[in-house]
C-alpha positions as a printed Julia matrix, in Angstrom:
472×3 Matrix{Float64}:
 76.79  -60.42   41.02
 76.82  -56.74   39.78
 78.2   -57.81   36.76
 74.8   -59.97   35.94
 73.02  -57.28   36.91
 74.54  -54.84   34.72
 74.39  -57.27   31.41
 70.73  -57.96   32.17
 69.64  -54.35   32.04
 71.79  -53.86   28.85
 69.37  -56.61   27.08
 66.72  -55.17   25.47
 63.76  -57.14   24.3
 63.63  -56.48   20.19
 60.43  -58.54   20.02
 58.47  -56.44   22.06
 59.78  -53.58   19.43
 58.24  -54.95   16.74
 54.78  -53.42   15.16
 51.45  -55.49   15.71
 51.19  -56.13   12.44
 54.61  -58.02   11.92
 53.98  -59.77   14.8
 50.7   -60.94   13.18
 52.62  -61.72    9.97
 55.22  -63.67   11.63
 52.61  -65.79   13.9
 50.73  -66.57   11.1
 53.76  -68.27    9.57
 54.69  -70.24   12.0
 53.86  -73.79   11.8
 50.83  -74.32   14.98
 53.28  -75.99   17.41
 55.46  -73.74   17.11
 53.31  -70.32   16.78
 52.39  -70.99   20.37
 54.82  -71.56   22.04
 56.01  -67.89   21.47
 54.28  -66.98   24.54
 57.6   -67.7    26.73
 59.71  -65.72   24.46
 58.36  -62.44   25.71
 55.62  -60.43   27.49
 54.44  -58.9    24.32
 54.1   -61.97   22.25
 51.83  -63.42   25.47
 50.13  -60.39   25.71
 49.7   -60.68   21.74
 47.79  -64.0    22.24
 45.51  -62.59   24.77
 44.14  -59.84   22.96
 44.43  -60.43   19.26
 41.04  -59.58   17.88
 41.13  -61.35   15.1
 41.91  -65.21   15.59
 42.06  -67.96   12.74
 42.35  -71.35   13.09
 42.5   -73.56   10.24
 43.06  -77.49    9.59
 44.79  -76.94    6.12
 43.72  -80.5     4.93
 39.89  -80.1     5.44
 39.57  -77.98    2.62
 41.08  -80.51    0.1
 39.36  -83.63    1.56
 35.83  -81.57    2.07
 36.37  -80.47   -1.63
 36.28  -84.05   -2.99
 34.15  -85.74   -0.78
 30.84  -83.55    0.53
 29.61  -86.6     2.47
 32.04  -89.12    3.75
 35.6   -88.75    5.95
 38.48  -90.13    5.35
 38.43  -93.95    5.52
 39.63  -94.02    9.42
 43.09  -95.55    8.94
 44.29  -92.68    6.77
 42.57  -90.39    9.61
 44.51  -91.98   12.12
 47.86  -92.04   10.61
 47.67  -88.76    8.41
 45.52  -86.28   10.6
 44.96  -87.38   14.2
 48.38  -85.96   15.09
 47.4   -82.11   13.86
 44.24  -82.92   14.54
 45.29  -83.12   18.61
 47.72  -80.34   18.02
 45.26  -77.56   16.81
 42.83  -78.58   19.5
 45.65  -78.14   22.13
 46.71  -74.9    20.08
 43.23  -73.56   20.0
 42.91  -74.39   23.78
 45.9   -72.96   24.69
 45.04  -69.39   23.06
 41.54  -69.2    24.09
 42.75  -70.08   27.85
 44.65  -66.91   27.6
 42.26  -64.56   26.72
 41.63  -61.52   28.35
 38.66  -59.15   28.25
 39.27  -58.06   25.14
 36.9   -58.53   21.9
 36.97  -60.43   19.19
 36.68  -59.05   16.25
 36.84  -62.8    14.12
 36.92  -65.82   14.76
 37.2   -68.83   11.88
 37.52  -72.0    13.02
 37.83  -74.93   10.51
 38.62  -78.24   12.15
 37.24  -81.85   11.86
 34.69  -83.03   15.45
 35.1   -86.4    16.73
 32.59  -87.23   19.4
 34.86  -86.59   22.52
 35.45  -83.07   21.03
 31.97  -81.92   20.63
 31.82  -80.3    24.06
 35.16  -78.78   23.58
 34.62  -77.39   20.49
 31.07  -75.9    21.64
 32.83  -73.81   24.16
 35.23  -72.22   22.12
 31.89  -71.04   19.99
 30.64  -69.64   23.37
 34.01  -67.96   24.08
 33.68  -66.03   20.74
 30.2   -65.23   21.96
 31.42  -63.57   25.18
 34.21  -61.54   23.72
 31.14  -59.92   21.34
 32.72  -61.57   18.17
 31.08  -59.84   15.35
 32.36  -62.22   12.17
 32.16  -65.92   12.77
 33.27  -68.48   10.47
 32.47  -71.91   11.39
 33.85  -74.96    9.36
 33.34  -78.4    11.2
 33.56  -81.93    9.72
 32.4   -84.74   11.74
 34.7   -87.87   11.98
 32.55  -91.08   12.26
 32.94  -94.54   10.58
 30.96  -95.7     7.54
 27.71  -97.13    8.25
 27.73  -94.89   12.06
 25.92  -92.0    13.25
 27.94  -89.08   13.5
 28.25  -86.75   16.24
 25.98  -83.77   16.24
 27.35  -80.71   18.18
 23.59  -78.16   18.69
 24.93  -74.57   17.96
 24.4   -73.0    20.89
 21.74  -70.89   22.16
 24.16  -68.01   22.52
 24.8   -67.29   19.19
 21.72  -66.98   17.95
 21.08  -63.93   20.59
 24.39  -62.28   20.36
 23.63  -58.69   20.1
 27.3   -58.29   18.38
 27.52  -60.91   15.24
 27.19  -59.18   12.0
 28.13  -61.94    9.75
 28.21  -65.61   10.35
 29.71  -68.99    7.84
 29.02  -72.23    9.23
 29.69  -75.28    6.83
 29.36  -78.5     8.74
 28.05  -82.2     8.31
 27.37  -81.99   12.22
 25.86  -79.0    13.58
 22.12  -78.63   14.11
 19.96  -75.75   14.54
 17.4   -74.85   17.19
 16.84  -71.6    17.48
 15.11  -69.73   20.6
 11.41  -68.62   19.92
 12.35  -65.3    19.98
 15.39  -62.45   19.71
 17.66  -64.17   17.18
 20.13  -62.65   15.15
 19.3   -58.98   15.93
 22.37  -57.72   14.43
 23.47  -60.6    12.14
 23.05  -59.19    8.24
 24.95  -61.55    6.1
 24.57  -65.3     6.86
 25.97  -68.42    4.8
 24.91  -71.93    5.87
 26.19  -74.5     4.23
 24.46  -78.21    5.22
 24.32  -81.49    4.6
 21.23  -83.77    4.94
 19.2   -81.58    7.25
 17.84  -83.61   10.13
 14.59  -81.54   11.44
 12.75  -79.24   11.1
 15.43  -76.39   11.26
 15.59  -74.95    7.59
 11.88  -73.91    8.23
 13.3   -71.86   11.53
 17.06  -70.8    10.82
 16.16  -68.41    7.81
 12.97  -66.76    9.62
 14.39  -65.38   12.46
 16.56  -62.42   11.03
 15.52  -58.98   11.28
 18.0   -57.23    9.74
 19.52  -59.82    7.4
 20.46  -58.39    3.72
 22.59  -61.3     2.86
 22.14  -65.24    2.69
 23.27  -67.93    0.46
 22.01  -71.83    1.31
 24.59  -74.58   -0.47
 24.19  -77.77    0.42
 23.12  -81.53   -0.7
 19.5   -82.47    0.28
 17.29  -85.41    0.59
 13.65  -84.99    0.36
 12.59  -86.39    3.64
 14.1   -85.78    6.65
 12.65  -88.14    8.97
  9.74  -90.48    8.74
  8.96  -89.21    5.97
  8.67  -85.71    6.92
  8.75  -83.37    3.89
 12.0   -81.41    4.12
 11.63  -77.2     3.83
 13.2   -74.34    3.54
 11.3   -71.21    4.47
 12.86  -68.07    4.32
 11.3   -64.68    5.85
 13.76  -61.73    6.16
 12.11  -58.14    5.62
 15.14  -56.57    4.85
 16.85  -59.39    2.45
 18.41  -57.82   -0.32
 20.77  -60.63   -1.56
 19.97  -64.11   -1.7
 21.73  -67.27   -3.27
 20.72  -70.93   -3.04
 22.82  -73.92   -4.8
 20.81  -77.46   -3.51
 21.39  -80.43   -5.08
 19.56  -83.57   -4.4
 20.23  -87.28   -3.7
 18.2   -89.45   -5.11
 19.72  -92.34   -3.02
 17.69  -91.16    0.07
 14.55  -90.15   -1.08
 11.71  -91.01   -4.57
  9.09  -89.16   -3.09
  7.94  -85.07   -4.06
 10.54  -82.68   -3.97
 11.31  -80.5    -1.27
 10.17  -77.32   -0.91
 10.87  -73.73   -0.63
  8.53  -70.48    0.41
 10.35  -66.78    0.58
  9.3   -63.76    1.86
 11.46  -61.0     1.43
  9.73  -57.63    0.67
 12.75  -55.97   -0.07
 14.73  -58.72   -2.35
 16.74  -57.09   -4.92
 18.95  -60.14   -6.48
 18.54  -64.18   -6.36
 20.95  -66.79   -7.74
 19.39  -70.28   -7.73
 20.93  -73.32   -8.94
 19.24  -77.25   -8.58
 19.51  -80.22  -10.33
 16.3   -80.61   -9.3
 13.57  -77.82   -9.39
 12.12  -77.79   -5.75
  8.31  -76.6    -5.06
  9.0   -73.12   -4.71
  6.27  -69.97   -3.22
  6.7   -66.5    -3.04
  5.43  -63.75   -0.65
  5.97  -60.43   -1.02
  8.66  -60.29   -3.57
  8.28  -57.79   -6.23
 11.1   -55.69   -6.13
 13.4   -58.39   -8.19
 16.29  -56.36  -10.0
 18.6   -58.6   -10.63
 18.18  -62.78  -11.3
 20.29  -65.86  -11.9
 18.44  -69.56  -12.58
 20.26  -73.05  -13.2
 18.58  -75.87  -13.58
 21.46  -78.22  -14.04
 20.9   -81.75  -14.59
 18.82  -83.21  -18.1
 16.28  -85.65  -17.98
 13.7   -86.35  -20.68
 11.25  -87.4   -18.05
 12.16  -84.31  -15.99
 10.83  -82.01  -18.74
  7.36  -82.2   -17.82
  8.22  -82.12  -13.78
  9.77  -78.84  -14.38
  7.69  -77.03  -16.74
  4.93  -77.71  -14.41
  6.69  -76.0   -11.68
  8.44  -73.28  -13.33
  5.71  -70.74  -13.41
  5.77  -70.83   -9.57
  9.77  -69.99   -9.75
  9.76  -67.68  -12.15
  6.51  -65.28  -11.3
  8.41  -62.96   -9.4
 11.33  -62.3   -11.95
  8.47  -60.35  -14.07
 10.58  -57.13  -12.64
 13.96  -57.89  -13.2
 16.24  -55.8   -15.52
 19.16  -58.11  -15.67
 18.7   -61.76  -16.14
 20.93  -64.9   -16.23
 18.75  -67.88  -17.05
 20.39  -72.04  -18.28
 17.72  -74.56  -18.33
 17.34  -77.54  -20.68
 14.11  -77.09  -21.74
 10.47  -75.64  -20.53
  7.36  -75.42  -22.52
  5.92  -72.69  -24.22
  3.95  -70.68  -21.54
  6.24  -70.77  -18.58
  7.91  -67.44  -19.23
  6.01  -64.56  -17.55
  6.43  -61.09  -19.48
  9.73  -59.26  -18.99
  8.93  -55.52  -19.6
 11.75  -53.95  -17.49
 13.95  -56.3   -18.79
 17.41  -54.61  -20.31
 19.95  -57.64  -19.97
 19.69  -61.58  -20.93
 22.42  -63.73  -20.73
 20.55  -67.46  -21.91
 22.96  -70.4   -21.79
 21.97  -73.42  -24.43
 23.44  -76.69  -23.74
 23.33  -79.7   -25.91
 19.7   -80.25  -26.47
 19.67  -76.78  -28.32
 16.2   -76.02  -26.98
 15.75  -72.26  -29.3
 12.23  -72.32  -28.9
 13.59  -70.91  -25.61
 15.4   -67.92  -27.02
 12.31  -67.23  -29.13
  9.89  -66.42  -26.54
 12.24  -64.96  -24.27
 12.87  -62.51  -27.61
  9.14  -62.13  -27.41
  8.33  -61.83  -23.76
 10.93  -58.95  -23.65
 10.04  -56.34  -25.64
 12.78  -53.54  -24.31
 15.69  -56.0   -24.13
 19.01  -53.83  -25.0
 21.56  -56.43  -24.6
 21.69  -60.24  -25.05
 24.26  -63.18  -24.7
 23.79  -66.59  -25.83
 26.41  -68.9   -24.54
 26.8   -72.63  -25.75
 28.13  -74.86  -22.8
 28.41  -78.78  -23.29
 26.43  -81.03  -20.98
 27.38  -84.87  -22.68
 24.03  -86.14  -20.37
 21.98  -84.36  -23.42
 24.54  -86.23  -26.36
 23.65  -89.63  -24.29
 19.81  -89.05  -23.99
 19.88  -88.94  -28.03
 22.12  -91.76  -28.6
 22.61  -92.56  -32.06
 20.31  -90.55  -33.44
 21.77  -86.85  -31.5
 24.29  -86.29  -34.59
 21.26  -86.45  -37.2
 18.2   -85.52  -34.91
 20.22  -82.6   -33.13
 23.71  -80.46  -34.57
 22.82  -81.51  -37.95
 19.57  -80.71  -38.62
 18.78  -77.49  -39.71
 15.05  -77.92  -38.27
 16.41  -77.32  -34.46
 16.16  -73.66  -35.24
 12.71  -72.43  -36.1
 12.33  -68.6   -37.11
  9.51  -66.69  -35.1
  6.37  -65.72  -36.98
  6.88  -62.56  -36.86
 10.18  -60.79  -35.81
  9.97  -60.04  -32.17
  9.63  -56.04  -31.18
 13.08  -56.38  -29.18
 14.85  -56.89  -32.28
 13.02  -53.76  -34.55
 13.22  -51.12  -31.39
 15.84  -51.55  -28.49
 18.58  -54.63  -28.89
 21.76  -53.08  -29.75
 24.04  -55.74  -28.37
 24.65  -59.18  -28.97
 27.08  -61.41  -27.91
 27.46  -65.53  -28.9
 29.98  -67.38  -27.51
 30.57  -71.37  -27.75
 29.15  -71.52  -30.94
 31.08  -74.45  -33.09
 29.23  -73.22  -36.63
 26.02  -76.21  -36.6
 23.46  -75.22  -39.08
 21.11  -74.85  -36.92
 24.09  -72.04  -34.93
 24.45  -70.37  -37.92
 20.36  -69.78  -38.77
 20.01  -68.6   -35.08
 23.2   -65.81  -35.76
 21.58  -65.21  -38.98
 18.34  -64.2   -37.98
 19.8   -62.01  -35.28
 22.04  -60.12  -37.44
 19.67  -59.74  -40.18
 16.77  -58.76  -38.05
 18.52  -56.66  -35.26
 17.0   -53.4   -37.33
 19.19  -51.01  -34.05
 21.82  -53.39  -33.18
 25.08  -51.06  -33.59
 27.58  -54.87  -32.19
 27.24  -58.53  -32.4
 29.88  -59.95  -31.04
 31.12  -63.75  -32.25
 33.56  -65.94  -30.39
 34.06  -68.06  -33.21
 35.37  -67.89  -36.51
 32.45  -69.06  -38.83
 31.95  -65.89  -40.26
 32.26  -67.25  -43.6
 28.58  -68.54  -42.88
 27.5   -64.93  -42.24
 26.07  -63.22  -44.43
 27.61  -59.53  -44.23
 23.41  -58.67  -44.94
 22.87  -56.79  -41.95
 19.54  -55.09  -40.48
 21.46  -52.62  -39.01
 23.68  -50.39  -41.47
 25.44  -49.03  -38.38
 26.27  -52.53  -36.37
 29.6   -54.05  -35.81
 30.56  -57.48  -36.98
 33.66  -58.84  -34.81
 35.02  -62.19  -34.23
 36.95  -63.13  -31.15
């Protein structure tokens, strides 16, 4: 009996030796049935569990199935036999570590995990478990699992989020969750926020985004319809007084709505830098918005009987760029008129795609009188080649008429442009007049810059004795 005695207090426990962060390293790992079970090795790696502050838990395979399919689960026989298994695990794994938990914050918490109906509840308290433990980064990624032709299951974010007093920055990306935020006192720490959604419901993109007093950061992804219910217009209204930074990439399905396109109203006194990309150009309004630095627009998709929709609503989107001094702009085509005047603008980046609309380069040349740098970037779209069909080789890269020179050389390219760049260029007539009248007319430019070997087709006439010439 002393013997055992003795050999016991000769073992010493290594594990509980080991630096937090190794222990981290070698948790992470671990496959999820195992990682757990580490709690009967040793004190430590329990006491690990129940005060980690930063927790991630992550079904590997949503990513990849999320990635090519936005709307739809897996068919449910490859959900049963493929995922229900870790599916069950990482609930129980989840469970099990939250169960443990003492008073300690959280600093994190991501959880990315598909929601079948009997979950919801479960899956709601974990959120409010976060909550409690004054989480300050929250990263939300659930998929609801329903069959075709089903309603889904629709887990409401709870109440407690949107009045934590701790949450600083907060993902959610989910097919499921709905928004319904208190009338009052949400968010009052949150700054950086990224929602991404799928067929909003209600009437909850009019409240989510107007209910942040210190936001600086939000980006809206998602895929849209333009009713949400009985015909119910669908908006987005943003109002954020301190919003510096904002990004939204909508797309639109057509299958769920003919109607007038949805709309979208900001007010953000202090907005510094949008990035907006649609296939479809929503009804947009602006409040307040004149302090514009920096701006990115994409209008995606090409339709010939989509030119006139979005040259009539243009103007509205692009009023409050007047102030911008760097500007990243593709669109297929708008008429002349929709460009307000650029006068602080320094940078233009202006991406062509097959339809080789220049009249667009030539008033943004002439609505920019102080530009100093300028790239034009070719990138193939094949719905332009198809809207042409036969006639696109003849009509459009052949014909030296695509290109029209300006009546009179825009001041931009006499006083301030000193940098060009052209990439994508594949050496079409109608390429080479547009590089022509650049280089010739660019009376400062000291570098144009060619990705593409056509410089044959150059003329080494230059309107600047002091600019460069290179191909890349």
């Amino acid at each position: 009996m002393g013997s055992t005695s003795k050999l016991q207090g000769m073992i010493t426990d290594r594990i509980s030796e080991l630096p937090h962060e190794l222990l981290s390293q070698i948790l992470s790992s671990l496959p999820r049935k195992y990682a757990f079970r580490t709690t009967i090795l040793s004190k430590r790696w329990k006491k690990y569990w129940a005060s980690v502050p930063e927790l991630d838990f992550v079904f590997a395979e949503l990513s990849a199935v999320w990635a090519i399919n936005t709307t739809l689960t897996p068919p449910t026989g490859m959900w049963k036999k493929e995922y229900l298994s870790d599916h069950v695990d990482l609930l129980k794994f989840v469970h099990g570590v939250l169960s443990l938990r003492d008073s300690s914050d959280i600093w994190r918490l991501r959880l990315h995990c598909y929601c079948r109906a009997q979950d919801v509840s479960l899956v709601a308290s974990w959120i409010r478990t976060a909550i409690r433990h004054n989480v300050v980064e929250l990263d939300l990624r659930i998929k609801a699992i329903y069959k075709v032709n089903e309603d889904g299951p629709t887990l409401e974010l709870p109440k407690c989020v949107f009045l934590c007093t701790t949450l600083v920055d907060f993902k959610v990306m989910s097919n499921c969750i709905t928004y319904g935020p208190p009338p009052s006192g949400c968010f009052p720490s949150l700054k950086s926020l990224d929602v991404k959604v799928e067929y909003p419901r209600d009437d909850s993109m009019e409240k989510l985004f107007s209910c942040c007093p210190v936001l600086q950061v939000l980006s809206i992804t998602g895929i849209v319809s333009d009713v949400v219910s009985q015909a119910i217009a669908l908006k987005f209204k943003v109002s954020a007084p301190e919003l510096k930074t904002l990004k939204m990439t909508l797309f639109r399905d057509y299958r769920k709505g003919d109607g007038p396109s949805y709309s979208i109203s900001i007010n953000a006194p202090k907005l510094e830098n949008i990035d907006i990309k649609h296939d479809s150009l929503p009804m947009y309004s602006f409040e307040n918005v004149h302090s514009l630095v920096k701006g990115s627009v994409d209008l995606c998709v090409h339709y010939g009987s989509y030119h006139n929709y979005v040259s009539e609503h243009a103007p509205a989107l692009l009023e409050p760029f007047y102030n911008v001094k760097h500007l990243s702009i593709a669109v297929h085509y708008l008429k002349e008129g929709c460009l307000p005047a650029f006068d602080k603008l320094r940078e233009l980046k202006l991406v062509i795609r097959d339809c080789y609309y220049w009249d667009l380069l030539t008033e943004f040349l002439n609505k920019s009188p102080n530009l100093e740098s300028l790239v034009i970037e070719h990138e193939d779209d094949q719905v332009c080649v198809d809207d042409y069909e036969e006639s696109y080789f003849e009509c459009v890269l052949h014909s030296e008429d695509q290109w029209r020179r300006p009546e009179s050389v825009p001041i931009c390219l006499t006083s301030h442009l000193e940098s060009i760049m052209i990439r994508g260029f594949k050496g079409y007539p109608h390429e080479v007049k547009v590089a022509r009248y650049l280089l010739d007319n660019g009376r400062v430019l000291k570098k144009m810059t060619v990705e593409n070997e056509f410089h044959k087709q150059l003329k080494q006439r230059k309107g600047s004795k002091d600019c460069e010439l290179e191909f890349v």
